[in-house]
Each structure stands twice: as structure tokens, then as C-alpha cells.
N, CA, C and O atoms as a CHARMM CRD file, in Angstrom:
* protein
*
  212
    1    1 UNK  N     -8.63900  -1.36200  -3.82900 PROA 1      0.00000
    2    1 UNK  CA    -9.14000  -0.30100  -4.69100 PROA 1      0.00000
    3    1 UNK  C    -10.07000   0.58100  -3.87300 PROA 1      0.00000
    4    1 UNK  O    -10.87500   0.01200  -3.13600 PROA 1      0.00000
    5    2 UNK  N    -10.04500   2.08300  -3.93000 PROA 2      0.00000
    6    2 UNK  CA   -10.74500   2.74800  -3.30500 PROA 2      0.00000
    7    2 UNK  C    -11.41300   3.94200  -4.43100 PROA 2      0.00000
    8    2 UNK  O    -11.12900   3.82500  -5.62300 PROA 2      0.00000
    9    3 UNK  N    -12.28300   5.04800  -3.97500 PROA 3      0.00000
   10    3 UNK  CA   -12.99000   5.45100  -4.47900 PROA 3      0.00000
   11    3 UNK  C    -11.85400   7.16500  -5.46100 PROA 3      0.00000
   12    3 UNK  O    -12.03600   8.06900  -6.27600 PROA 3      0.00000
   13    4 UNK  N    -11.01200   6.70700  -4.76200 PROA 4      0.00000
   14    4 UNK  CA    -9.85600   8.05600  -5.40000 PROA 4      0.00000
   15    4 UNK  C     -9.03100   6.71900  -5.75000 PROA 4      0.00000
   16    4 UNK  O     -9.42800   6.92900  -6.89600 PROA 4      0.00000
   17    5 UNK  N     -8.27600   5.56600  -5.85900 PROA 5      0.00000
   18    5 UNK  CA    -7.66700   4.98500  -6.70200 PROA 5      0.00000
   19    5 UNK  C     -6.75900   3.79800  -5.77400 PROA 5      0.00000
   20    5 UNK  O     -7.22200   3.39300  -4.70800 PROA 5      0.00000
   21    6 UNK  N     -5.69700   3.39800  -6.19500 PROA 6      0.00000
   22    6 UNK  CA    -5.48300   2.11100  -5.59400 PROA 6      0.00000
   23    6 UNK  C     -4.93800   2.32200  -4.57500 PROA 6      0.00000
   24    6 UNK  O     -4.31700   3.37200  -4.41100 PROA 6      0.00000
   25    7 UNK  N     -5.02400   1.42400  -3.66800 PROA 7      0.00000
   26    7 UNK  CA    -4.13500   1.30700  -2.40000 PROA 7      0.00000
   27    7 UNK  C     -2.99600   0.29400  -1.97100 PROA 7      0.00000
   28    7 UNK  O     -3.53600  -0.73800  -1.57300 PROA 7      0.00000
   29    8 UNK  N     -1.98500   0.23500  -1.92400 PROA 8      0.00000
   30    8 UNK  CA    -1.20800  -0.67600  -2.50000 PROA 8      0.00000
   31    8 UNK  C      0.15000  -0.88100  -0.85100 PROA 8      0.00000
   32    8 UNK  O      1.18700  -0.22700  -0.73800 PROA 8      0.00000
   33    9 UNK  N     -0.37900  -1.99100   0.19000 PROA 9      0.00000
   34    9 UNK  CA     0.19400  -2.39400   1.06600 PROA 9      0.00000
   35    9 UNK  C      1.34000  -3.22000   0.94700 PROA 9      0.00000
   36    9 UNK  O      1.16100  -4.41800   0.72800 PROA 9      0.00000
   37   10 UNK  N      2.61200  -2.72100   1.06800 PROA 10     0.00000
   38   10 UNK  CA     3.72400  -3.59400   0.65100 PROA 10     0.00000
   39   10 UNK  C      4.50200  -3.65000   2.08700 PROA 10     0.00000
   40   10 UNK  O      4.31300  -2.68800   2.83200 PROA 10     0.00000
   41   11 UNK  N      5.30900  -4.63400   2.50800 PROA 11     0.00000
   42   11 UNK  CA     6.27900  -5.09400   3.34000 PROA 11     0.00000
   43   11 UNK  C      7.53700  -4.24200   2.91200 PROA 11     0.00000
   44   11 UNK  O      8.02900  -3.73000   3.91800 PROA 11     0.00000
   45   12 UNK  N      8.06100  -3.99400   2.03600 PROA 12     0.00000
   46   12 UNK  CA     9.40800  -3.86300   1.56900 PROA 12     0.00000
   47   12 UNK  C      9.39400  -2.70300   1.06400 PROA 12     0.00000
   48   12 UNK  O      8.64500  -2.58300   0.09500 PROA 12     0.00000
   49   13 UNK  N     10.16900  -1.47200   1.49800 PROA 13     0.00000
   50   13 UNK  CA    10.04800  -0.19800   0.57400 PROA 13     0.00000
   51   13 UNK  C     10.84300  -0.32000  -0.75500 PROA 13     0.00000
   52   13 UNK  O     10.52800   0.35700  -1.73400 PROA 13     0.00000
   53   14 UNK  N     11.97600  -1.27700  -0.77200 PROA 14     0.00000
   54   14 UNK  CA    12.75600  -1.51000  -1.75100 PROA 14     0.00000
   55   14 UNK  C     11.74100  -1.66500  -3.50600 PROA 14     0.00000
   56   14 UNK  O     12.01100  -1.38500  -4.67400 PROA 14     0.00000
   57   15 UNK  N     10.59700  -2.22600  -2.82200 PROA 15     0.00000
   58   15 UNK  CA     9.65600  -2.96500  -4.21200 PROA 15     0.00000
   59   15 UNK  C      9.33400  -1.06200  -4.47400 PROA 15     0.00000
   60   15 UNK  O      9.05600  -0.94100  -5.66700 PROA 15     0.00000
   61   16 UNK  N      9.30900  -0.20600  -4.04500 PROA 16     0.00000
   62   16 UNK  CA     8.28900   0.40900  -4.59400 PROA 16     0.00000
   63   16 UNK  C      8.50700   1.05500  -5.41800 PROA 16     0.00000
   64   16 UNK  O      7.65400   1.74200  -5.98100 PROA 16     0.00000
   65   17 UNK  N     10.10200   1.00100  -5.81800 PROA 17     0.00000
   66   17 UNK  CA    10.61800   1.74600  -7.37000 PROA 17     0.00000
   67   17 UNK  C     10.20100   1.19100  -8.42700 PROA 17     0.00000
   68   17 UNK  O     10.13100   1.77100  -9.51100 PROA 17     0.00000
   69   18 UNK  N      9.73500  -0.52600  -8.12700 PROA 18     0.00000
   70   18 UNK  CA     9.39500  -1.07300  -9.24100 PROA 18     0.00000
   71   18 UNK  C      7.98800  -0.89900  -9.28100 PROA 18     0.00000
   72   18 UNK  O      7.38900  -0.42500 -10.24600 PROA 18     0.00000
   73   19 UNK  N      7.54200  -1.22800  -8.38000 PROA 19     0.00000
   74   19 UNK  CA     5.98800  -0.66600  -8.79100 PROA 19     0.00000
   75   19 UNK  C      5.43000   0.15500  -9.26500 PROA 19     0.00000
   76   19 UNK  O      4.30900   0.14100  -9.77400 PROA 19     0.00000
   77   20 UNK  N      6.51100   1.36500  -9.09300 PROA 20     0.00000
   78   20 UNK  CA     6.07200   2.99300  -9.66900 PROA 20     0.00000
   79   20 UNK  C      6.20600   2.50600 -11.42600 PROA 20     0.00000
   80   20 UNK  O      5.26100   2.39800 -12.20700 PROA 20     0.00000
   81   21 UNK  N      7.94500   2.22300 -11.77800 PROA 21     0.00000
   82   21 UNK  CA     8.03700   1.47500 -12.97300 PROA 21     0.00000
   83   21 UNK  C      7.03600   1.27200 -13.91300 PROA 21     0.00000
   84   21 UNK  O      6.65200   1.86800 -14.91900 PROA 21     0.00000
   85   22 UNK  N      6.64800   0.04200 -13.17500 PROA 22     0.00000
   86   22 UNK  CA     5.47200  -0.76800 -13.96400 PROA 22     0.00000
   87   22 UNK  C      4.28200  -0.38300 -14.24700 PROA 22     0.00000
   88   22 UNK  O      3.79300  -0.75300 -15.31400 PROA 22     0.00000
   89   23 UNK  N      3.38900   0.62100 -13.17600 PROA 23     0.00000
   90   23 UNK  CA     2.67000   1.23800 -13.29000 PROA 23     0.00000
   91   23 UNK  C      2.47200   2.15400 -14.31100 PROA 23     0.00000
   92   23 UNK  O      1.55600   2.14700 -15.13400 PROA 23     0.00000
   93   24 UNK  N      3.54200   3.07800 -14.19200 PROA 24     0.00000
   94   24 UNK  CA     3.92700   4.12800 -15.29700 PROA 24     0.00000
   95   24 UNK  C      4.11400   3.71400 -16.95900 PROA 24     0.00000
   96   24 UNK  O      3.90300   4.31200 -18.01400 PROA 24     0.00000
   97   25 UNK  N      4.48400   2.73900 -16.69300 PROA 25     0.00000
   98   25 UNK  CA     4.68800   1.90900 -18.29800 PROA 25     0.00000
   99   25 UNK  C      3.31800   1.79900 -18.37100 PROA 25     0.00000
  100   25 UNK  O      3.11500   2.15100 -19.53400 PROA 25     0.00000
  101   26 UNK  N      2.26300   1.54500 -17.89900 PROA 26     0.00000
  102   26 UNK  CA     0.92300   0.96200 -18.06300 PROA 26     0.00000
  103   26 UNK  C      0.04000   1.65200 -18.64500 PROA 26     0.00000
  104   26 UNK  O     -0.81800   1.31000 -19.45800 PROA 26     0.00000
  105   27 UNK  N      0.47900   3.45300 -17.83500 PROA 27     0.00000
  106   27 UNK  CA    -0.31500   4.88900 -18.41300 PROA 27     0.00000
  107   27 UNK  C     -0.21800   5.59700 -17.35400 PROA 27     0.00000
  108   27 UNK  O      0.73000   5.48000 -16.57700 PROA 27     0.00000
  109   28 UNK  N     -1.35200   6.56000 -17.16100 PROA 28     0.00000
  110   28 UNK  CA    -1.00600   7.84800 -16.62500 PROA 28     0.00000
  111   28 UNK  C     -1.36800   7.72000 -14.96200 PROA 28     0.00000
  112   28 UNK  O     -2.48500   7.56400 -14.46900 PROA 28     0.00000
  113   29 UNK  N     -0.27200   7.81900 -14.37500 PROA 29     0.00000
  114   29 UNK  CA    -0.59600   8.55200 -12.93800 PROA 29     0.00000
  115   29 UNK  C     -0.52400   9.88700 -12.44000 PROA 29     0.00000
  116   29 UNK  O      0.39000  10.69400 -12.60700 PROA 29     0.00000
  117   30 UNK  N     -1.83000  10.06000 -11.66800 PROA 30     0.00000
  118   30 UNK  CA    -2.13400  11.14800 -11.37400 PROA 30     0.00000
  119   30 UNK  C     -1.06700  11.22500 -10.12900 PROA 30     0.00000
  120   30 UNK  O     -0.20800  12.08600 -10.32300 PROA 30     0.00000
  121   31 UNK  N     -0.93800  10.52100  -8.91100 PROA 31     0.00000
  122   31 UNK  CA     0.04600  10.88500  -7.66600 PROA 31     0.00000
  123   31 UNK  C      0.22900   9.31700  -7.19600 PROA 31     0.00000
  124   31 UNK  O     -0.53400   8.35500  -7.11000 PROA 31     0.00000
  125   32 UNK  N      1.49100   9.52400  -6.96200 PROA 32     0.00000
  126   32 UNK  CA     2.36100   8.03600  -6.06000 PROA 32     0.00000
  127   32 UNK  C      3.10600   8.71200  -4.63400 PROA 32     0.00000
  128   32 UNK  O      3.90900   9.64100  -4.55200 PROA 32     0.00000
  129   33 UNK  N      2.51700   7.87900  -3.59700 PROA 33     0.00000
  130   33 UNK  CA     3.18300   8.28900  -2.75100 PROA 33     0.00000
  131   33 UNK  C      3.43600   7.32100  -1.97500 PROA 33     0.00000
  132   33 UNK  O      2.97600   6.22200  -2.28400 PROA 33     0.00000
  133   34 UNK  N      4.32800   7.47100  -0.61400 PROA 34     0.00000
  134   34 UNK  CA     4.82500   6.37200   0.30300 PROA 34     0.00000
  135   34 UNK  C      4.26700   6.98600   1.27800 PROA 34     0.00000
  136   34 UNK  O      4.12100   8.20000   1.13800 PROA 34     0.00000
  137   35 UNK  N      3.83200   6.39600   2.44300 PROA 35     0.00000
  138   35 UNK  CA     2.68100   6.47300   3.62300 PROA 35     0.00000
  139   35 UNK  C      3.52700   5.71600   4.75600 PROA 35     0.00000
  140   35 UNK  O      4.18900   4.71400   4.48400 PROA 35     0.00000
  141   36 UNK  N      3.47400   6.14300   5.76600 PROA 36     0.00000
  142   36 UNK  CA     3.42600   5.02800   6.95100 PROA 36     0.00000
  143   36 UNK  C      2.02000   4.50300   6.95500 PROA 36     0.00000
  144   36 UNK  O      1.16500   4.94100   6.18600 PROA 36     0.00000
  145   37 UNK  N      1.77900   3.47000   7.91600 PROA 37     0.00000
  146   37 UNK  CA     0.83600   2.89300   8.45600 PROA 37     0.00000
  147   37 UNK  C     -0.04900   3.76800   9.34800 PROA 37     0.00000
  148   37 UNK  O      0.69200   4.46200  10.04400 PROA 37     0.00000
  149   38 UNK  N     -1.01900   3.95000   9.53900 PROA 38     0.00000
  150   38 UNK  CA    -1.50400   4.61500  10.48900 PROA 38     0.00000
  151   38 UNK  C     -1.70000   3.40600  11.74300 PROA 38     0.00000
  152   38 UNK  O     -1.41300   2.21000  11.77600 PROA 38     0.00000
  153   39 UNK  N     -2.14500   4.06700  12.44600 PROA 39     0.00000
  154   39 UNK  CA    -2.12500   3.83700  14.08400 PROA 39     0.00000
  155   39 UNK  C     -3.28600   2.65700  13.60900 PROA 39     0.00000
  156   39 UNK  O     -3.05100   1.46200  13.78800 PROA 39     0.00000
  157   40 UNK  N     -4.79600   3.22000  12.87000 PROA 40     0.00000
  158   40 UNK  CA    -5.69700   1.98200  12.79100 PROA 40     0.00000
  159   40 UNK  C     -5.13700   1.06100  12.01900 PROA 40     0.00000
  160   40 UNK  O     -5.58300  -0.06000  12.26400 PROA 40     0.00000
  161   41 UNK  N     -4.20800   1.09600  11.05100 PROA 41     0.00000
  162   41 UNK  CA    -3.50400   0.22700  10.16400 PROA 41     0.00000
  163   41 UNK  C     -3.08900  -0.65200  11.08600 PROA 41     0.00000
  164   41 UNK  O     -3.75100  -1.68700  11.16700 PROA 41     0.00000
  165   42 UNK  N     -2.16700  -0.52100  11.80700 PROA 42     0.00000
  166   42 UNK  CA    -1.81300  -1.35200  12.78200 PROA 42     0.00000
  167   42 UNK  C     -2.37300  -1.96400  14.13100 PROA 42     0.00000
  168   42 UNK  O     -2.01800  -2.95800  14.76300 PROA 42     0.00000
  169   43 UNK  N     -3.16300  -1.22400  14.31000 PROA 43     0.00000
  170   43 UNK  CA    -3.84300  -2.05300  15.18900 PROA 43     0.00000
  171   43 UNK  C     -5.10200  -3.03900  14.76600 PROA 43     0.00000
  172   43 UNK  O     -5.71700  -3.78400  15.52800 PROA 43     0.00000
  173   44 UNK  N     -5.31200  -2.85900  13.43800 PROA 44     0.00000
  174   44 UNK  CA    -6.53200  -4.07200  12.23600 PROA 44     0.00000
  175   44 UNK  C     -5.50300  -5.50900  11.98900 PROA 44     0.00000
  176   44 UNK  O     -5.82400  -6.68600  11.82600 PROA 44     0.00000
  177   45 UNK  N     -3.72700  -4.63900  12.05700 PROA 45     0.00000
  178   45 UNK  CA    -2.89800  -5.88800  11.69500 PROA 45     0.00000
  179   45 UNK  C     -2.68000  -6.09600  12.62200 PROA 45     0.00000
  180   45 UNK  O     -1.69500  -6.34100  11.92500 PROA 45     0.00000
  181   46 UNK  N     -2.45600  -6.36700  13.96800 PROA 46     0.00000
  182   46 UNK  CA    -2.48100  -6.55000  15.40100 PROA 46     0.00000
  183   46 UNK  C     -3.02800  -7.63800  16.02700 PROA 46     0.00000
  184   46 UNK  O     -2.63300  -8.70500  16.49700 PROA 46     0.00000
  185   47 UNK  N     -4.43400  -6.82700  15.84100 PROA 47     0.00000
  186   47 UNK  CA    -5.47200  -7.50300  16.34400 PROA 47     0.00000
  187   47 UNK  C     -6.31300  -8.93500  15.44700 PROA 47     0.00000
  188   47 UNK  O     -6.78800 -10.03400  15.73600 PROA 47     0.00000
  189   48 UNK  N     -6.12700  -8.13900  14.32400 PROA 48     0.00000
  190   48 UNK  CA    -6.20700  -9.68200  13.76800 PROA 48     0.00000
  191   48 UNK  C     -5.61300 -10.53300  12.89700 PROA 48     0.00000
  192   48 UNK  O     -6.01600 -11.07200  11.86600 PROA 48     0.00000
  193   49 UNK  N     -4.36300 -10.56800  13.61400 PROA 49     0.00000
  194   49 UNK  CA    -3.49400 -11.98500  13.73100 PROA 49     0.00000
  195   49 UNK  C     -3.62400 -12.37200  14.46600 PROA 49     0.00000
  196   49 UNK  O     -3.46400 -13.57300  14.25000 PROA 49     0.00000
  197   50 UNK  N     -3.96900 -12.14000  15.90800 PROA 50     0.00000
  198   50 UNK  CA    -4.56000 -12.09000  17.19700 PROA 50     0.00000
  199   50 UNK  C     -5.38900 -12.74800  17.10100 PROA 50     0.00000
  200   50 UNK  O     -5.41600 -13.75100  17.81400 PROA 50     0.00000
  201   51 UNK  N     -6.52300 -12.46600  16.10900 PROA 51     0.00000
  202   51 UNK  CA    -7.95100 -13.05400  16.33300 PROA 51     0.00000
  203   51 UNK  C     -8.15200 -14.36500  15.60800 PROA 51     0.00000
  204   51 UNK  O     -9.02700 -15.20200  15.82900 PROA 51     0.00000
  205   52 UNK  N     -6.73400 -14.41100  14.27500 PROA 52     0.00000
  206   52 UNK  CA    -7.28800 -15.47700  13.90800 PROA 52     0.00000
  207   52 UNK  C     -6.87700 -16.60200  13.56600 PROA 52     0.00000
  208   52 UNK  O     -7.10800 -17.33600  12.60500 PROA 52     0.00000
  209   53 UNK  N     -5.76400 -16.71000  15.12000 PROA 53     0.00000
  210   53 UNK  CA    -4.85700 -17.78500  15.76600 PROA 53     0.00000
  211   53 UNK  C     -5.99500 -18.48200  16.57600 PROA 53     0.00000
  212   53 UNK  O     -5.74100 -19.45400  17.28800 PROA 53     0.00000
């Protein structure tokens, strides 16, 4: 959860029709979107799997 609204990290792009779904059944969204990872995204998931082997 962030200060403009949720943040929602998934493995599978396939899930995210359902998530929109479910969401929408729930009430009102303001914006849904699909993102790559950024560069720090991946290097926080990188480094610590890294760190905490």
C-alpha cells in the first residue's frame, strides 16, 4: 500500500485480468495499469535473495 494506492507485484501477467475483475466488483477504480520492474525493482530482488541465502 502506498500513499496514491495499492501496489500489487505479481509473477504471472495472465493473473492480472482477474485481479482487475475482482477489484472492480469491489468498487471504484480510479487507474489499473501493468508496469515493468524497474531497474531498482530488480536489483532489491537480486540482491536480496543474495543476501538472504
Amino acid at each position: 500500500k502506498t500513499v496514491e494506492g495499492v501496489r500489487l507485484q505479481i509473477a504471472d501477467e495472465s493473473v492480472s485480468q482477474r485481479i482487475l475483475e475482482h477489484i472492480y466488483a469491489k468498487g471504484f477504480i480510479r487507474t489499473f495499469s501493468l508496469e515493468e520492474p524497474s531497474l531498482n525493482d530488480i536489483f532489491i530482488e537480486k540482491v536480496g535473495a543474495a543476501y538472504e541465502q
